[in-house]
Structures are given as structure tokens and as C-alpha cells.
Rosetta silent file (secondary structure, phi, psi, omega in degrees, C-alpha in Angstrom):
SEQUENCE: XXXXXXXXXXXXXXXXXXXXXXXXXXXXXXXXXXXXXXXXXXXXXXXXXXXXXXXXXXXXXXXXXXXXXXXXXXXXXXXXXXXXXXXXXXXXXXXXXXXXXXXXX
SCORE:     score description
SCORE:     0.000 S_00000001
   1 L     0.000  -45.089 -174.027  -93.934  -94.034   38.734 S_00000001
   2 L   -67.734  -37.407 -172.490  -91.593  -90.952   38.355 S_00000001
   3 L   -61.393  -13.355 -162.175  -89.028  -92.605   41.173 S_00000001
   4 L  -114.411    8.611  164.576  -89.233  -95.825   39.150 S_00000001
   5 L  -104.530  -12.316 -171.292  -88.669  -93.875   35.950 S_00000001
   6 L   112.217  -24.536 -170.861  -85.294  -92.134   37.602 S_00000001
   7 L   -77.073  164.828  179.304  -86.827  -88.891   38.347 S_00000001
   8 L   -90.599  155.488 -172.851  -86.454  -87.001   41.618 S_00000001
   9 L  -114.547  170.168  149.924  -89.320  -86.476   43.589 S_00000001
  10 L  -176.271  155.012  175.921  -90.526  -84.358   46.705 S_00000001
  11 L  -103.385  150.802 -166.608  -93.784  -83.620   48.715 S_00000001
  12 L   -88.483  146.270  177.904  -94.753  -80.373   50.052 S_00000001
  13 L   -84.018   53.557 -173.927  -95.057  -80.750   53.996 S_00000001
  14 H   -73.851    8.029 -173.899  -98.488  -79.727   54.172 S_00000001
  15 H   -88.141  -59.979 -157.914  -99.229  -83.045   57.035 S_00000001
  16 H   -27.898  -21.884 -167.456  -96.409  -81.785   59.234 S_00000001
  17 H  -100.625  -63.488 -165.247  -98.741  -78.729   59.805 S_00000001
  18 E   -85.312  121.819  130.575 -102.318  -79.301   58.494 S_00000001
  19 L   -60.833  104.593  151.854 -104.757  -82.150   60.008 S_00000001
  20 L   -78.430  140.432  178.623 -105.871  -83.484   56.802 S_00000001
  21 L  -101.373  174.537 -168.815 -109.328  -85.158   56.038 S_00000001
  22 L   -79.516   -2.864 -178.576 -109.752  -87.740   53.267 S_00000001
  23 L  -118.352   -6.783  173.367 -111.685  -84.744   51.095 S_00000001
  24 L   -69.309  100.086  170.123 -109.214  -82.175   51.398 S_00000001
  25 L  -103.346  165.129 -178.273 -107.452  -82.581   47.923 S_00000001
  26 L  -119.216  139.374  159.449 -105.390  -80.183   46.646 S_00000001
  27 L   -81.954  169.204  171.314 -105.559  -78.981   42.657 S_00000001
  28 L   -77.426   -8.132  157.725 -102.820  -78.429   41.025 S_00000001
  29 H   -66.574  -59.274 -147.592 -103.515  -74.292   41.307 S_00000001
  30 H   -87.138  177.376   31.628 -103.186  -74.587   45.322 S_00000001
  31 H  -126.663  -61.311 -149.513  -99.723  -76.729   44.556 S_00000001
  32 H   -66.165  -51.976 -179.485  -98.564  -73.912   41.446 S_00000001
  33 H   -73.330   -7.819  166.723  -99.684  -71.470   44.337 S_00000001
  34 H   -53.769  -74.952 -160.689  -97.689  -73.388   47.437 S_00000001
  35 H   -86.451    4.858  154.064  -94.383  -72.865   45.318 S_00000001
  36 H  -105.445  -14.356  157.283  -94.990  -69.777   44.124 S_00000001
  37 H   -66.978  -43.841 -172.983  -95.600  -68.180   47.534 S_00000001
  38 H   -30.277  -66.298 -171.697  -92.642  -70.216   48.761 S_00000001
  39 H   -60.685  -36.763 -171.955  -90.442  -68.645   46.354 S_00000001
  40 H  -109.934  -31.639 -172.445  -91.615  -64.751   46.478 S_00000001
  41 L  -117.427  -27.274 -149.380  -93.447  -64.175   50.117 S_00000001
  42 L   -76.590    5.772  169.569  -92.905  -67.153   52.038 S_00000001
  43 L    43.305   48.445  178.362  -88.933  -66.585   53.015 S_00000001
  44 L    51.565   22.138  179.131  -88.535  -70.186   53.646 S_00000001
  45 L   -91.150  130.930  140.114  -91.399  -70.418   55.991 S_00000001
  46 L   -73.487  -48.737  176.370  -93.477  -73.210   55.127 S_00000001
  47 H   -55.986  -57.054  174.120  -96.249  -72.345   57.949 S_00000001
  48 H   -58.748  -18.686  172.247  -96.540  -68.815   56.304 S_00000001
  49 H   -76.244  -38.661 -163.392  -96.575  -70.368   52.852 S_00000001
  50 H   -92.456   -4.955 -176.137  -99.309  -72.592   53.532 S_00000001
  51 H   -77.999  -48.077  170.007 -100.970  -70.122   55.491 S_00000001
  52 H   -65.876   -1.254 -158.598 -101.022  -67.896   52.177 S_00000001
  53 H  -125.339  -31.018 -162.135 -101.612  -70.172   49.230 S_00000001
  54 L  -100.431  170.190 -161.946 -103.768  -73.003   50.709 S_00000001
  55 L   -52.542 -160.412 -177.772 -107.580  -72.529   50.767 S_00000001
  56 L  -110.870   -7.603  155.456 -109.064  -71.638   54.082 S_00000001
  57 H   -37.896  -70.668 -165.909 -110.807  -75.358   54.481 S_00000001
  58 H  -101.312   13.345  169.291 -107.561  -76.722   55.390 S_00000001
  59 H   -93.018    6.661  176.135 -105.875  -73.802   56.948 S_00000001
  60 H   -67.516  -48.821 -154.828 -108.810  -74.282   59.695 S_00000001
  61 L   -74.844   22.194 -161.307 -106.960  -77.377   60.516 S_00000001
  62 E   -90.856  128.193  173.864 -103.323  -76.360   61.446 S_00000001
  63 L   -12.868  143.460  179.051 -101.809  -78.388   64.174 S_00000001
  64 H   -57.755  -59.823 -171.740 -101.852  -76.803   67.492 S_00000001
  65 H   -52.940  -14.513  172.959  -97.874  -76.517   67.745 S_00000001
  66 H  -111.664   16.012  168.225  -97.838  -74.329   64.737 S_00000001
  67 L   -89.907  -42.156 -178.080 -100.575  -71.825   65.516 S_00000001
  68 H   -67.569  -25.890  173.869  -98.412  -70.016   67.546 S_00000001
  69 H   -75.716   -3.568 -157.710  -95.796  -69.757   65.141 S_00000001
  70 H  -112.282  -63.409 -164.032  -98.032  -68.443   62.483 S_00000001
  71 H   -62.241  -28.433 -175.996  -99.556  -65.815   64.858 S_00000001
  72 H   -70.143  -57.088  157.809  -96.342  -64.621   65.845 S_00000001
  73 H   -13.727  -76.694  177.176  -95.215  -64.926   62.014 S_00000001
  74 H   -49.146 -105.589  164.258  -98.337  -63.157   61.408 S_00000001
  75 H   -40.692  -21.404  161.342  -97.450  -60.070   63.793 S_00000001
  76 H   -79.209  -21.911  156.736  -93.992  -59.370   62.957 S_00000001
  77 H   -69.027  -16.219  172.149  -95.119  -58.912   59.470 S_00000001
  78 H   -79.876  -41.633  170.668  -97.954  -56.720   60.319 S_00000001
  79 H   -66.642  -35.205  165.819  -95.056  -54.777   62.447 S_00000001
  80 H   -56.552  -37.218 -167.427  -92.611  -54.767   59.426 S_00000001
  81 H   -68.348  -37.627 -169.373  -95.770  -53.665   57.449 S_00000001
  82 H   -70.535  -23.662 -131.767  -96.521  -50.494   59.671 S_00000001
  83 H  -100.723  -28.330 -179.118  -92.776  -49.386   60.305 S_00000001
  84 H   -75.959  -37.727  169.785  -92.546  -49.375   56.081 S_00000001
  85 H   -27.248  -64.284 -105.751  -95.846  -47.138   55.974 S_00000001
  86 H  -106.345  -41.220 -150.802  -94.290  -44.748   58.839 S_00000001
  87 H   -62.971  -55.723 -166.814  -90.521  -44.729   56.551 S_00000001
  88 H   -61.411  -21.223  147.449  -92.475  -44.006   53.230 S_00000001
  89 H   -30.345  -88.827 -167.678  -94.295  -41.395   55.392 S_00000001
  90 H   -52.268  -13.019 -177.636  -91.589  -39.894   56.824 S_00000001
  91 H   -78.176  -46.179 -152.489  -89.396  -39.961   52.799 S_00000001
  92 H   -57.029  -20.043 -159.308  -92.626  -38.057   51.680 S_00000001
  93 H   -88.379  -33.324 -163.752  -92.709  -35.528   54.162 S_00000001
  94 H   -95.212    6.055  169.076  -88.838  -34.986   54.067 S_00000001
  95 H   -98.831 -124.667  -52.160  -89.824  -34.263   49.465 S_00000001
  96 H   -98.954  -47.507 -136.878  -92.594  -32.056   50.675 S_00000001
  97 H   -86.908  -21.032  168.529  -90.398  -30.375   53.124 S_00000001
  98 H   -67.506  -33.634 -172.127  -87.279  -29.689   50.456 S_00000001
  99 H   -68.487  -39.732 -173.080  -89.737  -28.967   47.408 S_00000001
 100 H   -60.860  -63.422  176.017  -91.003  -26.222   49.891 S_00000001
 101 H   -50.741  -50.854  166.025  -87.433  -24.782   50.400 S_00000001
 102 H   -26.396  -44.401 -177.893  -86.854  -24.552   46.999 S_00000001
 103 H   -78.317  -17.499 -172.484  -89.746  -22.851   46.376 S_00000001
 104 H   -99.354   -3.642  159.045  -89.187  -20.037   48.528 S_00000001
 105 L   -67.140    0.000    0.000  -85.670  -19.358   47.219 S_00000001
């Protein structure tokens, strides 16, 4: 109806990924949340978007050829996660260790 009213359309590529069954529906919160991970975590990843926003019913089902991209996905973000821990470590340590000079001047 919207293409045959003029408007533009598009579908999110949740097949390309997902084995769907005939009861996996999506609400329109799992949709609002598809395109709002997209936009803020998912960096133009679609496997990592759908990995975060859709429920875990259909994220059992993702296509063999994409598992591996998602686990890999899936560790460089866990390595990105650690490396910001070790920086914000290492700022806190390098406050600690100037507030210290200070004090003894």
C-alpha cells in the first residue's frame, strides 16, 4: 500500500541472516530497537545489530555463514572493551600519581 501510495519503502535484512519460522514475528519495539541499535552501536553492522536488538528466539537461528562473523565481531569488541578499561586505568593512575606530587610540594 505505501509503494502504491508513492512512498519509499525498505525491509530490514533480518532473512539474509536469521532462519525464520512462520511464528517468529517481530513487534514494532524489536523493529524501533533494530534501528536504533543500527544507528548508535551497530556501526553499520547489521549481524551485530540484530545480534543486539532482536530477541534471543530468533538470534538462535542465525545462518551458519554469519556465526563466524558475529563471534569474531563479538571478540574484537570485547578486546576494544578491555584495552578502554586498561587506558581509563592507566589516566587514573597517571591523576593519582600528579595529585600525589602536588601534595608533597
Amino acid at each position: 500500500d505505501a509503494q502504491n501510495a508513492g512512498y519509499n519503502t525498505a525491509s530490514l535484512p533480518i532473512k539474509k541472516y536469521f532462519n525464520l519460522t512462520q511464528r517468529d514475528v517481530l513487534a514494532v519495539c524489536h523493529v524501533f530497537s533494530i534501528v536504533l541499535h543500527f544507528a548508535n552501536e551497530g556501526n553499520g553492522n547489521w549481524v551485530k545489530t540484530l545480534d543486539l536488538a532482536l530477541p534471543k528466539r530468533i538470534r538462535a537461528g542465525i545462518k551458519p555463514e554469519y556465526a563466524d562473523q558475529l563471534i569474531q565481531q563479538k571478540d574484537i569488541d570485547e578486546n576494544a572493551e578491555v584495552k578502554k578499561d586498561e587506558e581509563q586505568k592507566e589516566d587514573f593512575s597517571d591523576s593519582q600519581s600528579e595529585n600525589d606530587e602536588q601534595s608533597t610540594k
